[in-house]
N, C-alpha and C positions, 0 to 999 in steps of 0.2 A: 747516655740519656735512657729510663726509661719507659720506654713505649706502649706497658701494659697499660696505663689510662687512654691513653692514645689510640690501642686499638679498642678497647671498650667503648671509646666515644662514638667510632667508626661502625661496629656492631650495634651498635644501638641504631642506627640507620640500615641496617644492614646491608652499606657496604654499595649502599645506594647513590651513584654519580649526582644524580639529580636535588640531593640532600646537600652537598659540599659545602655550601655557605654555613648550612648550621652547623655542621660537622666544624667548621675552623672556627664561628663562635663560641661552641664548646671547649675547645683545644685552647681559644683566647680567654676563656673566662676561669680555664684551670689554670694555665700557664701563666696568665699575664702577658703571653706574646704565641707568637707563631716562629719556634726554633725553625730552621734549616731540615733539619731528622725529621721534624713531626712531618712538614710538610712534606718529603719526600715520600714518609710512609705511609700517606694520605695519597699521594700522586700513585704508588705503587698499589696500595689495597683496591683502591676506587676506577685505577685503569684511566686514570685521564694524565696527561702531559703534563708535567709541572710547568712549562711557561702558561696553560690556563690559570694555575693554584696560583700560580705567581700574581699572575694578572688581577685576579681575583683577590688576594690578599695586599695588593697595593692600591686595588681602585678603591675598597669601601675603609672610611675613615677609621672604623669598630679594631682595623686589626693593626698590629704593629708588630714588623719583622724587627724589631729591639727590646731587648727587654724593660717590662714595666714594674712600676711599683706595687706594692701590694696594694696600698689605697691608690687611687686615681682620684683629681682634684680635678675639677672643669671651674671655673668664673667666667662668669657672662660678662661680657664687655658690650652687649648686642644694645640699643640708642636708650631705652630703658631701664636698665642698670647699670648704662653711663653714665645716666644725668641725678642717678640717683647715689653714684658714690663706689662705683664696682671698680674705678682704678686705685682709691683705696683700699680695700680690701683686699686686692689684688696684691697691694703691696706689702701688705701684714703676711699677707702667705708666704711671699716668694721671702722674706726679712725670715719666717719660721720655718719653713724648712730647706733655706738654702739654695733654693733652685730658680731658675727663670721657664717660662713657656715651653716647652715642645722640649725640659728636660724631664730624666731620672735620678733621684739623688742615690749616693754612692752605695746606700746600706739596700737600697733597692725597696724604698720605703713608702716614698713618695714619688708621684709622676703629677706633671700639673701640665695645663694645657686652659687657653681661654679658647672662649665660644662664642658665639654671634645670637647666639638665645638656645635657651631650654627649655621654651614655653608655657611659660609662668612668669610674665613681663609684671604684672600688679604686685608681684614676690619682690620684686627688687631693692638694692641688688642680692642676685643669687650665684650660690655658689651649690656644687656638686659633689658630696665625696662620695665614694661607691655605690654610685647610683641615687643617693640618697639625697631631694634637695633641700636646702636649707636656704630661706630665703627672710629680704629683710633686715639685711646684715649690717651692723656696723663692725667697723673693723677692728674693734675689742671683741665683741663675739667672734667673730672668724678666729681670733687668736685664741678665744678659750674653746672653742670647736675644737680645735687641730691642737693641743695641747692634751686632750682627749685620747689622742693615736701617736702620741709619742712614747 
């Protein structure tokens, strides 16, 4: 693996224990996950124990010690975008790219995960792709959305 983004990220904090979280956001939003390597060299640059990184990287929802897709999908399921249609949608996704909840598909393309709200409830239903919300969806649009990133 290499490490040169990794300690850049780290430098840019300068290496600053007190930074860590954003320091592994960063490392998440290059990577797509939090490798094994990066976190050690994080645990080693910054001086703190890897069972804190650890702890830290499995308390807040943001990181994932697995790897992720290049897009990230979120659909609200949260009582607003249920009543308005978000387990169809939901289901046009998971039919387009193959995957169910809390998976990565194989080409490491897509990652989908539902949500309890993104707050934008009047949006409904909403769905997430890289940050990005798109709300209001019928389940033809979700499918020509995500037809878009294939």
């Amino acid at each position: 693996m290499d490490t040169t983004n990794i300690s850049a990220i780290i430098d840019k904090y300068n290496g600053e224990a007190s930074a860590l979280i954003q320091i592994l956001l960063d490392i998440q939003n290059d990577l797509h996950w939090l490798p094994r390597e990066a976190l050690e060299l994080v645990s080693e640059r910054l001086g703190v124990p890897m069972s804190r990184i650890q702890h830290t990287a499995t308390f807040y929802k943001a990181f994932s010690l697995v790897p992720k897709g290049r897009h990230e999908i979120n659909v609200c399921v949260g009582t607003a975008c249920h009543v308005r249609g978000a387990n169809r949608v939901l289901e046009v996704v998971q039919n387009i790219t193959g995957i169910q909840p809390g998976e990565t598909d194989a080409d490491l393309k897509f990652s989908l995960e539902t949500v309890n709200c993104l707050g934008c409830c009047a949006l409904g239903p909403v769905m997430e792709i890289d940050e990005q919300h798109l709300g209001k969806l019928a389940p033809a649009m979700a499918a020509d959305l995500l037809k878009g990133y294939q």
